[in-house]
C-alpha positions as a Markdown table, in Angstrom:
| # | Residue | x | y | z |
|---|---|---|---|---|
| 1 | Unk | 0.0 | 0.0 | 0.0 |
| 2 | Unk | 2.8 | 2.4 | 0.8 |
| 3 | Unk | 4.3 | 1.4 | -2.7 |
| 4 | Unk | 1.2 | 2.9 | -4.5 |
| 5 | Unk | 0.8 | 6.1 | -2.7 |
| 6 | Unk | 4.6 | 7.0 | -3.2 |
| 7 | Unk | 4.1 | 6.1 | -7.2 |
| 8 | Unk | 1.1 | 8.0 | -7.2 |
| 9 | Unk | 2.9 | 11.0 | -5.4 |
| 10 | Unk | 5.6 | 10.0 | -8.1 |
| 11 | Unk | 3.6 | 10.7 | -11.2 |
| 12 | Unk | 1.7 | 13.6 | -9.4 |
| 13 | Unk | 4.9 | 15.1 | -8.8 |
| 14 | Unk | 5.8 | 14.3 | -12.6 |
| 15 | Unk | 2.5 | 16.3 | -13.9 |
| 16 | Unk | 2.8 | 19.2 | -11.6 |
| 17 | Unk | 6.3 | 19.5 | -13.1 |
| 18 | Unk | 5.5 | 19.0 | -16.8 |
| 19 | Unk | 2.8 | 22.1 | -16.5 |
| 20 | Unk | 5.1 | 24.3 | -14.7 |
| 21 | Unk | 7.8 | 23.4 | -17.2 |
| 22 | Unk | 5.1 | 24.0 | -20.4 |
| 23 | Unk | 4.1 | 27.6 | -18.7 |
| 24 | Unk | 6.9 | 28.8 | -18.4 |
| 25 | Unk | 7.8 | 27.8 | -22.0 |
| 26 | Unk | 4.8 | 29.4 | -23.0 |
| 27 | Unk | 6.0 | 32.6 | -21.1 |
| 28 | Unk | 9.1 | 32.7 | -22.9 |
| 29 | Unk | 7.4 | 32.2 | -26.1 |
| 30 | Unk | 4.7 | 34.7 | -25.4 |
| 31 | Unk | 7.6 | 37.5 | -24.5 |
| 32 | Unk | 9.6 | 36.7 | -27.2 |
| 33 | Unk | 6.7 | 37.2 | -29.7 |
| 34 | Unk | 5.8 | 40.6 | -28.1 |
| 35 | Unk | 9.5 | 41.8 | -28.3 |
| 36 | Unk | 10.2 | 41.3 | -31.7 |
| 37 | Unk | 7.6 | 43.7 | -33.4 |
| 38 | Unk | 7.5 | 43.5 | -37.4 |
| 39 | Unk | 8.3 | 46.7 | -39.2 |
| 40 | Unk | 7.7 | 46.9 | -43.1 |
| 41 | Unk | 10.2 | 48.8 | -45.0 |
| 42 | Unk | 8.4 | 51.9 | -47.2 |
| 43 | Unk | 8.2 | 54.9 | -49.3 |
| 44 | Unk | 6.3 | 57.9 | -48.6 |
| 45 | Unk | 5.2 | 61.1 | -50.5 |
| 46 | Unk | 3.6 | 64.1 | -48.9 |
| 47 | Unk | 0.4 | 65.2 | -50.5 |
| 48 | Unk | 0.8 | 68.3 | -52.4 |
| 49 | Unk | -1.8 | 70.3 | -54.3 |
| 50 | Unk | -0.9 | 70.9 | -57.4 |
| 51 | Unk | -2.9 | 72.9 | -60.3 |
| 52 | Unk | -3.3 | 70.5 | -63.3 |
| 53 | Unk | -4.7 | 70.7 | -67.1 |
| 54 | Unk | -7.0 | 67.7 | -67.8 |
| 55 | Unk | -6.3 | 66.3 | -71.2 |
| 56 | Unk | -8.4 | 63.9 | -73.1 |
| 57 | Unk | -7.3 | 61.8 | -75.6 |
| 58 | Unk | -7.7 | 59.9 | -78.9 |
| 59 | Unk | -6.6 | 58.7 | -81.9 |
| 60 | Unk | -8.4 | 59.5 | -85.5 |
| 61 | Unk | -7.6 | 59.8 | -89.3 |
| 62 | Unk | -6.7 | 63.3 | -90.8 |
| 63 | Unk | -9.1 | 64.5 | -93.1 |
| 64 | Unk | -8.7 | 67.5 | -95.5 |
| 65 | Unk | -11.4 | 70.3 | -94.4 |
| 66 | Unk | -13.4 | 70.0 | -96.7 |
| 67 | Unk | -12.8 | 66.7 | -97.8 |
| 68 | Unk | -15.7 | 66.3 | -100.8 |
| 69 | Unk | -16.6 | 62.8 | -102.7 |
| 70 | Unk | -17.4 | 63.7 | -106.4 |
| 71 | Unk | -20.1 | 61.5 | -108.5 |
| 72 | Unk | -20.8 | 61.1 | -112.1 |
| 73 | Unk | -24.5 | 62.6 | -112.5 |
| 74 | Unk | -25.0 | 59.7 | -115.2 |
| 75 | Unk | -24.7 | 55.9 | -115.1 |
| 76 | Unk | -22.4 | 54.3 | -117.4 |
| 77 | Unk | -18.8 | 52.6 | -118.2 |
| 78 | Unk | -15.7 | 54.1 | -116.8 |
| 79 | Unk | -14.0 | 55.7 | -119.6 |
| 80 | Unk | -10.6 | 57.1 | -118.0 |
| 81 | Unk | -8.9 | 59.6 | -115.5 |
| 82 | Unk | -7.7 | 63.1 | -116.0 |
| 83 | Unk | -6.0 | 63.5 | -113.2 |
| 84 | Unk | -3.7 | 61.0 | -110.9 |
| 85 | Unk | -3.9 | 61.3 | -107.4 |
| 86 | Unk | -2.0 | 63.9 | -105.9 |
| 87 | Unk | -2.3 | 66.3 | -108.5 |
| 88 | Unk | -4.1 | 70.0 | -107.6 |
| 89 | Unk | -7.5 | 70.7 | -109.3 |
| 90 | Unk | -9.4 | 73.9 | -109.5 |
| 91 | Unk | -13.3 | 73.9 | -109.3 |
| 92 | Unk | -14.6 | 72.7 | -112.5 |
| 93 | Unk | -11.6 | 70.8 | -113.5 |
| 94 | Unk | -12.4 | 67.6 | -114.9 |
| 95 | Unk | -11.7 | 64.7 | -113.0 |
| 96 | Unk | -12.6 | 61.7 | -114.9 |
| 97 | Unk | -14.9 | 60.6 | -118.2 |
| 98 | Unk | -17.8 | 58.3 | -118.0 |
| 99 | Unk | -19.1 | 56.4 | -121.5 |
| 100 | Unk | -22.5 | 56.4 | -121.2 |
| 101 | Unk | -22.9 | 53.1 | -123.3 |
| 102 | Unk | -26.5 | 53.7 | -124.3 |
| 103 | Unk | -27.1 | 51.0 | -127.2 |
| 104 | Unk | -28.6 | 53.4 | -130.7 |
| 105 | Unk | -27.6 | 56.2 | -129.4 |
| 106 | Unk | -24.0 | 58.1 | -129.5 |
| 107 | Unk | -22.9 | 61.1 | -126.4 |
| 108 | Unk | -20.2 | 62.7 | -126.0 |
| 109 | Unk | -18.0 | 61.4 | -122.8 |
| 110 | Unk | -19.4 | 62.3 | -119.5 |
| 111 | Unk | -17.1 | 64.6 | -117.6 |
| 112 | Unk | -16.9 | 64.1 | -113.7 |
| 113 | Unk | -15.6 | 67.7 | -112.7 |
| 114 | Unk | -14.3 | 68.6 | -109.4 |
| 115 | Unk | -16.9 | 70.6 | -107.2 |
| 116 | Unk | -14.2 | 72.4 | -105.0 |
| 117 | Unk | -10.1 | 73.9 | -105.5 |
| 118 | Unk | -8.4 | 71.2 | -103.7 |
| 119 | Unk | -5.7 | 67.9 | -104.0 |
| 120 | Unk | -6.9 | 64.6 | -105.5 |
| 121 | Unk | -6.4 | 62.6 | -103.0 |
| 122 | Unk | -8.3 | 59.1 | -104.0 |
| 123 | Unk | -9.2 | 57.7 | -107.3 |
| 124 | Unk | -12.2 | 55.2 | -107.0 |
| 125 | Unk | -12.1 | 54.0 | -110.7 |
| 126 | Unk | -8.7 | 52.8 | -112.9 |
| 127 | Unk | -10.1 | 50.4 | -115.6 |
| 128 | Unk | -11.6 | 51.0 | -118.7 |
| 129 | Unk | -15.1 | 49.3 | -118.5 |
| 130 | Unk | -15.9 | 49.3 | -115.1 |
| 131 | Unk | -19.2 | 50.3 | -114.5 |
| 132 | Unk | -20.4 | 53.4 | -112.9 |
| 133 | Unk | -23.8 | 54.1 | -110.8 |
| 134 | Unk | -24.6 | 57.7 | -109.3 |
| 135 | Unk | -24.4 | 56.2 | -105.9 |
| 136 | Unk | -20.7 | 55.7 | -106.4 |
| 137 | Unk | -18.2 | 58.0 | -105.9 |
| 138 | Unk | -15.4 | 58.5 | -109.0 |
| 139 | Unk | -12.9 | 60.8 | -106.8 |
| 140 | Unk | -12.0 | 62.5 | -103.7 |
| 141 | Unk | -11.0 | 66.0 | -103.6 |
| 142 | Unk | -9.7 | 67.8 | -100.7 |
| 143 | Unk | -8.6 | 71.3 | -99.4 |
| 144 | Unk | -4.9 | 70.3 | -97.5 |
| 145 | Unk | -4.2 | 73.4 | -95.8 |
| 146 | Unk | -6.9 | 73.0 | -93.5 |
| 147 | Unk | -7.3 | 69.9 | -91.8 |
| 148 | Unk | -10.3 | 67.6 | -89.6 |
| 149 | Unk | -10.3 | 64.9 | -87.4 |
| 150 | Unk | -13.8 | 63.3 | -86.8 |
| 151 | Unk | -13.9 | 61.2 | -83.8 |
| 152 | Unk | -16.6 | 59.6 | -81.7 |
| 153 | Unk | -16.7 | 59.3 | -78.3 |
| 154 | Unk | -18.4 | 58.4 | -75.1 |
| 155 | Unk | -21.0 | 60.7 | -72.8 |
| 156 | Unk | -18.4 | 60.5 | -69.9 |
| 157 | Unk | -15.7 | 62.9 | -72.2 |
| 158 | Unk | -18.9 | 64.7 | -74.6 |
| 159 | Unk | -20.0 | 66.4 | -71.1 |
| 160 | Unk | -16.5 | 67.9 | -70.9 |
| 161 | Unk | -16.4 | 68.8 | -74.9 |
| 162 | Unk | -17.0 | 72.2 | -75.4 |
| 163 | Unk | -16.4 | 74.2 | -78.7 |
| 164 | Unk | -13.2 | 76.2 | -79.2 |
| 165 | Unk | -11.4 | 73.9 | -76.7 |
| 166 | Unk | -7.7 | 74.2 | -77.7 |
| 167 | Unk | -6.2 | 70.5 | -79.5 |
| 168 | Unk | -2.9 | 69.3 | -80.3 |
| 169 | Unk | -3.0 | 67.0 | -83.3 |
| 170 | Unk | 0.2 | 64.8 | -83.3 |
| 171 | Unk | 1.4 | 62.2 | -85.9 |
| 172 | Unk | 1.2 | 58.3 | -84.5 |
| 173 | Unk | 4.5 | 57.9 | -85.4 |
| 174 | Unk | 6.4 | 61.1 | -85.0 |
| 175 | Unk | 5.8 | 63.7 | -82.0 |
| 176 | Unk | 7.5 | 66.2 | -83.9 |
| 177 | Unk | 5.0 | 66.7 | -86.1 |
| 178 | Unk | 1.9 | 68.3 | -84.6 |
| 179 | Unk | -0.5 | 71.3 | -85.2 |
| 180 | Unk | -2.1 | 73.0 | -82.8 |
| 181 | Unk | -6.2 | 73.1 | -83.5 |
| 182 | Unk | -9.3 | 73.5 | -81.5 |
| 183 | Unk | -12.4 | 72.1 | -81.0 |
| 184 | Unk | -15.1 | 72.9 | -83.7 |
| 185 | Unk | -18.0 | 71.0 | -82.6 |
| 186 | Unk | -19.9 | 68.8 | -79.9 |
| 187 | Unk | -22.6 | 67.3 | -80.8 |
| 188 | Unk | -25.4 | 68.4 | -78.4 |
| 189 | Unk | -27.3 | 65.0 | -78.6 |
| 190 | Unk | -26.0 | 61.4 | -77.9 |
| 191 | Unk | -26.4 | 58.5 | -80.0 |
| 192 | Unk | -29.3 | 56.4 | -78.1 |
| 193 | Unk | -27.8 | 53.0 | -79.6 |
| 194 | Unk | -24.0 | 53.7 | -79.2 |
| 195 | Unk | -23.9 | 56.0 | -76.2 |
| 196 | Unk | -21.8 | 58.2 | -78.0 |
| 197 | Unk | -21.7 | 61.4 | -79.9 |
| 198 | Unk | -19.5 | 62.8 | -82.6 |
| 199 | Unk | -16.6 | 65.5 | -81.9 |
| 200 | Unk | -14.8 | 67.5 | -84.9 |
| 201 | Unk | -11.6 | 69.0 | -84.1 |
| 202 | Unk | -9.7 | 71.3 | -87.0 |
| 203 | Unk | -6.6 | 73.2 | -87.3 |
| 204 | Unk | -4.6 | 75.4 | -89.7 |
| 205 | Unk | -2.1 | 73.2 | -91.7 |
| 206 | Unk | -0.5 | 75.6 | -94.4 |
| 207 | Unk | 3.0 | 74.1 | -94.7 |
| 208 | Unk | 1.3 | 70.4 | -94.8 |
| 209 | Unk | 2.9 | 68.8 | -92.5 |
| 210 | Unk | 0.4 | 66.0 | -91.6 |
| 211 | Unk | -1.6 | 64.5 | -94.7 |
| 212 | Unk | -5.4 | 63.8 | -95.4 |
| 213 | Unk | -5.1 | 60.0 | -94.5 |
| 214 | Unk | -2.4 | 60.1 | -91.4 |
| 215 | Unk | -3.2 | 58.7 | -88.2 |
| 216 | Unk | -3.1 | 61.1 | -85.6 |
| 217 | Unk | -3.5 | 61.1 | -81.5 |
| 218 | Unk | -5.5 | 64.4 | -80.5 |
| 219 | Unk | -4.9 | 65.9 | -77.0 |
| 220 | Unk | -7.9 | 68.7 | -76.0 |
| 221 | Unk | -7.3 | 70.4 | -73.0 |
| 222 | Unk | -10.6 | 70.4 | -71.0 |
| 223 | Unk | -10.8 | 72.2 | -67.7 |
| 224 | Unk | -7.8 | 73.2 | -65.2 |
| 225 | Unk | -8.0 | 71.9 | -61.4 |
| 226 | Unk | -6.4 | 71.8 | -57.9 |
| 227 | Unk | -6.1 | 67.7 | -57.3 |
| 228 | Unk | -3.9 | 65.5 | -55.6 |
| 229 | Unk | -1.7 | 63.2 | -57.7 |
| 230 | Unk | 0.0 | 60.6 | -56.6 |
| 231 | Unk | 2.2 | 57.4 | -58.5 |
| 232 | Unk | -0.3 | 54.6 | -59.8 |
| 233 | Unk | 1.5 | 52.1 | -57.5 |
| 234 | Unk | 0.0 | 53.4 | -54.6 |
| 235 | Unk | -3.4 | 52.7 | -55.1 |
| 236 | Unk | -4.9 | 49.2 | -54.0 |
| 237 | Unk | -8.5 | 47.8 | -54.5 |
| 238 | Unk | -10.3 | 45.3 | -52.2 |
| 239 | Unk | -14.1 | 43.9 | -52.1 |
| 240 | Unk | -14.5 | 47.5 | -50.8 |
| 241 | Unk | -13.2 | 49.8 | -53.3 |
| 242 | Unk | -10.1 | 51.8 | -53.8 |
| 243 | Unk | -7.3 | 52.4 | -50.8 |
| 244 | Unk | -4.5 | 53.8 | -50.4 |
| 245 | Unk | -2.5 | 53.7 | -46.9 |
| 246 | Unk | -0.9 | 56.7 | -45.2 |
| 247 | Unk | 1.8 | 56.7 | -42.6 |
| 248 | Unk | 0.0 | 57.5 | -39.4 |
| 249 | Unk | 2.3 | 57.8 | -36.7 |
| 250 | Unk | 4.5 | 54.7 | -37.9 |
| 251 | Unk | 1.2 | 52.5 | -38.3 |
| 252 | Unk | -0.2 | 52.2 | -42.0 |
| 253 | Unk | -3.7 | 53.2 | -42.2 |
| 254 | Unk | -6.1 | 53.0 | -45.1 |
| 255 | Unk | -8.0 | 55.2 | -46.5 |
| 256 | Unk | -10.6 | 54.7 | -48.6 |
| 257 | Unk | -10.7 | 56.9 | -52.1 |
| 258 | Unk | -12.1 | 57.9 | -55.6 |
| 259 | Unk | -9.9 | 57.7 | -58.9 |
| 260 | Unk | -10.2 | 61.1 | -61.1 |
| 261 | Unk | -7.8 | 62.1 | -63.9 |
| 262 | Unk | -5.4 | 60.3 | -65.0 |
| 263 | Unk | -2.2 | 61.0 | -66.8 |
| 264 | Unk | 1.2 | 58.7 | -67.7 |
| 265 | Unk | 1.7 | 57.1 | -64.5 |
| 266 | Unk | -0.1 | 59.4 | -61.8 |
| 267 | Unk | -3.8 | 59.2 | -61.1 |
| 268 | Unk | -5.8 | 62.0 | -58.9 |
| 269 | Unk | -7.6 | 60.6 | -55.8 |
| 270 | Unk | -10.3 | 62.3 | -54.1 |
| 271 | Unk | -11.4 | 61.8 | -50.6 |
| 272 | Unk | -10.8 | 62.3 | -46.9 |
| 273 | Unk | -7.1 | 64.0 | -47.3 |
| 274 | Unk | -5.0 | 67.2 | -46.8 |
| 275 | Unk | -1.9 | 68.5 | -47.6 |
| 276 | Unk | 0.6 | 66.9 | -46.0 |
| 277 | Unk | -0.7 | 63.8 | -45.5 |
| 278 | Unk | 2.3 | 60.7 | -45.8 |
| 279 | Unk | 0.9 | 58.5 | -48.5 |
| 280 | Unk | 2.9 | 55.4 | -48.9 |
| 281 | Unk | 4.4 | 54.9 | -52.4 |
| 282 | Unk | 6.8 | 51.9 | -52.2 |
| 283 | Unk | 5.9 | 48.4 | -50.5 |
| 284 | Unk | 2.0 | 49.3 | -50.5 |
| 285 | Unk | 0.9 | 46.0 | -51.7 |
| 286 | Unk | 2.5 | 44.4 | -48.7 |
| 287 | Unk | 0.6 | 46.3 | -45.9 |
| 288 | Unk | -2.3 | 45.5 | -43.5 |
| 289 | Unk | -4.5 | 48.1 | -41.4 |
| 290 | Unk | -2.0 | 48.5 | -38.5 |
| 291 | Unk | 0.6 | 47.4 | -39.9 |
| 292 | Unk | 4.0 | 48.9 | -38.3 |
| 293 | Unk | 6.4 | 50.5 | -40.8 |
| 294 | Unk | 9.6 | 51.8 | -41.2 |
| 295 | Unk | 10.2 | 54.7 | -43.4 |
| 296 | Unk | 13.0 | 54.5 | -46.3 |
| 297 | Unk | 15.1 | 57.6 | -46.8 |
């Protein structure tokens, strides 16, 4: 009997020990944890309000202003050209012949005549014997020293599309050729079925530097505004919108904004901010609310 109570006592002693021994690991463990806070490495960039120019952009085909398709008044077979494309035409200048081809009866060749001064710039018709309806157009004759772009677009930009807007008209392929234009017209209504309404821009092109036919990206300055930019990077999304976090007291906070203009690689965000304000820029996307940080120099 006394060999069982002092095994008991034994193994009693044993447990007793074994959940001192685990606290105090646990202790340790606990301590260790809380002294070895994690601090994320970032950039930062104080808010600043600057003044800005919004700019919206496209891309369209040169056209000459005016730009005219000419059509035989009479039906027949395509006799030939007078003209190659290129050339200069005054009004009246014939263009092309038509045959009329009537069976028992001889005419004289139809002449297709040019209803404006301008360049030939596209001939519809090059073989003999091709025939030739009213509906279809023989040539296109256009002014080159003043230039259009016709574009369509979408109601968000056609509420900020107002006439006399100033445009900068820029070859695709070379920035160094450009021509400063404006805006012409807005239409005032919008296209039920596309959403969209037509926008002509023009501009003054008397040493021809961009060609009826050129692809062109148009830049029309729209309104100027005090905004907050800041690098794209910076802005997150979740299941709740758009965030960005600010430094707040070492501690990354989010803040919840809207996206406005955009332009390169800085977007304007709209919300609950002032000057001044640290925004972090570098190591965003590895931030939590909370989360301690460490400012980079």
């Amino acid at each position: 009997m006394n060999e069982k109570i002092k095994k008991l006592l034994i193994i009693f002693i044993v447990i007793i020990f074994i959940i001192i021994f685990f606290r105090i690991i646990r202790k340790i463990i606990i301590t260790t944890g809380k002294s070895k806070e994690i601090f994320f490495e970032v950039g930062i960039e104080k808010l600043v309000l600057k003044e800005i120019t919004e700019i919206i952009k496209f891309e369209g085909v040169v056209e000459g202003d005016p730009q005219i398709k000419v059509y035989s008044q009479v039906p027949g077979k395509f006799e030939k050209n007078n003209v190659i494309e290129g050339n200069y035409v005054r009004k009246d200048n014939i263009i092309s012949y038509i045959n009329r081809d009537v069976i028992g009866f001889e005419y004289n060749l139809a002449p297709v005549k040019s209803p404006i001064d301008g360049i030939v710039v596209k001939l519809y018709f090059f073989d003999k014997g091709d025939t030739v309806f009213p509906q279809m157009p023989v040539a296109e004759i256009a002014k080159v020293d003043n230039l259009k772009v016709v574009i369509n677009t979408g109601e968000k930009d056609l509420i900020k599309l107002k006439k006399d807007q100033a445009a900068k008209i820029t070859l695709i392929y070379d920035e160094n050729v450009y021509l400063k234009g404006k805006v012409f017209s807005v239409t005032p209504f919008i296209n039920k079925d596309t959403l969209s309404g037509t926008v002509v821009i023009k501009a003054k092109n008397p040493e021809q530097k961009i060609k009826p036919g050129q692809s062109v990206k148009i830049e029309i300055e729209t309104e100027k505004k005090i905004a907050f930019l800041i690098p794209d990077k910076a802005i997150l999304t979740d299941e709740n919108g758009t965030y960005v976090f600010i430094n707040d007291n070492n501690t990354a906070k989010k803040v919840y904004v809207k996206i406005g203009y955009i332009e390169n690689d800085l977007t304007e965000i709209i919300g609950d901010l002032k000057e001044g304000i640290e925004v972090i820029t570098e190591g965003s996307f590895k931030l939590y609310e909370n989360a301690k940080i460490k400012i980079l120099n």
